[in-house]
C-alpha positions in Angstrom: -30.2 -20.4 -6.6 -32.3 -17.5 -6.2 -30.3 -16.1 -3.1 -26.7 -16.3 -5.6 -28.8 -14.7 -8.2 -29.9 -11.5 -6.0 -26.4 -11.2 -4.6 -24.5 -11.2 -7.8 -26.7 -8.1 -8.9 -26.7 -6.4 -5.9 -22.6 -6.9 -6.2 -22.8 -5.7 -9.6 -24.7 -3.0 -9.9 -23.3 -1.4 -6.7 -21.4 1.1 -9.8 -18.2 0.0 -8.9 -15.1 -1.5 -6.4 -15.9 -1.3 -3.7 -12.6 0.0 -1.6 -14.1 0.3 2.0 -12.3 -2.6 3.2 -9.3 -1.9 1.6 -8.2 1.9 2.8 -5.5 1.0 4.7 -4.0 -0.9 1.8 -4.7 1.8 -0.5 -2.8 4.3 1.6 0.2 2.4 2.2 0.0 1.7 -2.4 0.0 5.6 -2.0 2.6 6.3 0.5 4.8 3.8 -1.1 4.5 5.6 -4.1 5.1 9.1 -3.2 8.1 8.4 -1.4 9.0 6.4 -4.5 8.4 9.7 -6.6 9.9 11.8 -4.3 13.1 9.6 -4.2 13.5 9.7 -7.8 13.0 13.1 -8.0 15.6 13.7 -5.7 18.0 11.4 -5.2 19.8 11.5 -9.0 19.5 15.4 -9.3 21.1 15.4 -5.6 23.9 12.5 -6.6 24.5 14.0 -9.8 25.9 18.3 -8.4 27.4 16.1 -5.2 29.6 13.6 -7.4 30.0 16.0 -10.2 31.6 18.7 -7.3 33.1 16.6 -4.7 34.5 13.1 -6.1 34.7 13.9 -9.6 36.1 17.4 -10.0 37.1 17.5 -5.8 38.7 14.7 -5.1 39.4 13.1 -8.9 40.6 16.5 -10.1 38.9 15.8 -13.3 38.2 18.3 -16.3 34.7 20.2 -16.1 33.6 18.5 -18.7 34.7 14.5 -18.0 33.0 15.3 -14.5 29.5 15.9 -16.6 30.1 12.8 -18.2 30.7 10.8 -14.9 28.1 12.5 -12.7 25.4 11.9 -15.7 26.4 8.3 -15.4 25.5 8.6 -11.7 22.8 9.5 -12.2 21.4 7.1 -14.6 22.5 4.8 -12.5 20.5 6.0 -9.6 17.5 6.0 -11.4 17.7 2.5 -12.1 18.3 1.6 -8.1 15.2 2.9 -7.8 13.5 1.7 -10.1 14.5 -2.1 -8.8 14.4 -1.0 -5.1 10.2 0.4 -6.4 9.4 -2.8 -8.2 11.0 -5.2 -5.5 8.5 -3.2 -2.4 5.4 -3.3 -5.0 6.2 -6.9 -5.9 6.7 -8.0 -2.1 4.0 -5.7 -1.2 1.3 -7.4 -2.8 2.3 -10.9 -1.9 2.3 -9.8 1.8 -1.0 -10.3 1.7 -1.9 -13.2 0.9 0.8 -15.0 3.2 -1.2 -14.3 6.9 -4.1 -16.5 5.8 -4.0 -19.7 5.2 -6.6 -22.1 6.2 
């Protein structure tokens, strides 16, 4: 009883997580999301002049102003791919884990 006791304050009082053992983990949270950041970033501004100039007012031959409408919704709905595609890799990232150890 007196060995749990001395190892629960030294565990407690150590100011903090510990996150020694888990740097590699907490790179790959952090790579994950800044390519996650940089995708959104990117990807609905980039979809959004591409449609707006090349399917919508290109190849559609629609007014300037329905192709602003359309490429918004482009856009938007961008964003929300990823979103999902971000919350499916965090959700299956963190169950990774625990699935190599089983004893």
């Amino acid at each position: 009883m007196e060995g749990f006791a001395k190892t629960s304050l030294s565990t407690t009082y150590a100011g903090g997580p510990d996150f020694r053992g888990n740097d590699s983990s907490l790179v790959s949270a952090l790579k994950t999301l800044l390519f996650f950041t940089i995708l959104m970033v990117t990807l609905p501004i980039g979809l959004y002049f591409a449609s707006k100039a090349y399917i919508f007012e290109g190849s559609l031959q629609m007014s300037n102003s329905d192709s602003y409408f359309y490429a918004a919704i482009v856009a938007v709905l961008a964003v929300h791919v990823v979103l999902a595609l971000f919350v499916y890799v965090a959700w299956n990232e963190g169950s990774a884990k625990g699935k190599g150890k089983h004893d």
